[in-house]
N, C-alpha and C positions, 0 to 999 in steps of 0.2 A: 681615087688614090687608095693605094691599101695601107690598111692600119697595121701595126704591129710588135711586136719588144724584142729583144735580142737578147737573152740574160747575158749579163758584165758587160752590154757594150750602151751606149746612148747612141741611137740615132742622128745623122749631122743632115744628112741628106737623101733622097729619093727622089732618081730623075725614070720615070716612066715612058715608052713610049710605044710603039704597035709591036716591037719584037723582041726587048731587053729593058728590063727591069733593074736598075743601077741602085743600089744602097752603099752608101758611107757610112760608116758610124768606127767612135773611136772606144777604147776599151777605155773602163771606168776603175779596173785598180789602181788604187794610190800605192800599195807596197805589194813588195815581193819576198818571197823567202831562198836566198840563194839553196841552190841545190846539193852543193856541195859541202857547202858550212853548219848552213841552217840558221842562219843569222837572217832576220828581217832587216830590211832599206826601203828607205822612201828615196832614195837617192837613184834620180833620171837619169842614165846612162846618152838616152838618142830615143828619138823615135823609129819606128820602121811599120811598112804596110803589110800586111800578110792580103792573096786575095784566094781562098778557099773557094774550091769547086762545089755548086748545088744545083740540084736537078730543075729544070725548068716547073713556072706556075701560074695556073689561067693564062697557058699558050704565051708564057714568056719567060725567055732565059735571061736564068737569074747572074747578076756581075755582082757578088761582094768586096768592097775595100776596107779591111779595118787597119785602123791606126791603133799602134802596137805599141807598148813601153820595152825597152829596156833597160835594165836597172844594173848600177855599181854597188858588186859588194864591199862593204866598208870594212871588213875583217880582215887584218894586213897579215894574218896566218893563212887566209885562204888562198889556194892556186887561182880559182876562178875571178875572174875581176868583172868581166861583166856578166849579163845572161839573162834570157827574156822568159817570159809564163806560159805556157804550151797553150792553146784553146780550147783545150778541156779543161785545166785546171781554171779558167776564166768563167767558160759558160756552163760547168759543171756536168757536161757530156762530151763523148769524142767524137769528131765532126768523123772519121771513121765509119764510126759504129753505129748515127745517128745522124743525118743529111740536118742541114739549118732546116730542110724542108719541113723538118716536125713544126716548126715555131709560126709557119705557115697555114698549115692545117686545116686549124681552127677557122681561120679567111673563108678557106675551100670549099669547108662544111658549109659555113653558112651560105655563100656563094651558090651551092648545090642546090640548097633547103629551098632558096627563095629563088629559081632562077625559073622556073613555075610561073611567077607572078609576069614575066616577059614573054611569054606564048600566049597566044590566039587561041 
C-alpha cells in the first residue's frame, strides 16, 4: 500500500486495487476567512466533496474525494453568507499549476531506486 500526506487534508481512506487507486481524505481547516468581509468563522456552513482530476501513478489512476467545509460568515453587514476555501488556499499550491501528483513523487523515486532489487 502507498504511503503518503496530503498537505491540509488527513487521510480517511485508501482503497487500492489492479487499476484505480481511490483516496478519501477530509480537509483539516477548522476556520475560514470570508472573502468578501474578511472576517474569520469557525462557523460550519455544510459539507461538500470536491473530486480533483490527477494524472495516473505506478500504472494506476488516481480517484480523489475530499471532504470540503463550507463556512457562514457571521458578519450581518456582509452580502456573502456562506463560502468555501479554494484548494490552494488549503494545500498551499494550485492543483492547476501543480498535479496532487507532486505529493506522490517521492513513492516513485523511491519505487524506481529499488525496483533493481526485483530483477534477475
Amino acid at each position: 500500500m502507498l504511503q503518503f500526506t496530503l498537505a491540509g487534508f488527513e487521510i480517511q481512506h485508501i482503497t487500492e486495487n489492479r487499476t484505480i487507486l481511490l483516496i478519501t481524505a477530509r480537509a483539516l481547516t477548522k476556520t475560514g476567512v470570508c472573502p468578501s468581509c474578511g472576517e474569520e468563522t469557525s462557523h460550519v456552513h455544510s459539507y461538500y466533496h470536491r473530486h480533483p482530476q490527477d494524472l495516473p501513478i505506478s500504472g494506476h489512476q488516481v480517484q480523489l474525494i475530499l471532504q470540503m467545509r463550507r463556512f457562514r460568515c457571521l458578519n450581518r453587514e456582509c452580502a456573502r453568507q456562506t463560502f468555501a476555501l479554494s484548494l490552494a488556499r488549503i494545500t498551499g499550491f494550485s492543483p492547476a499549476n501543480q498535479p496532487f501528483r507532486s505529493h506522490f513523487e517521492q513513492h516513485r523515486r523511491r519505487s524506481e531506486r529499488t525496483s533493481w532489487f526485483a530483477v534477475d
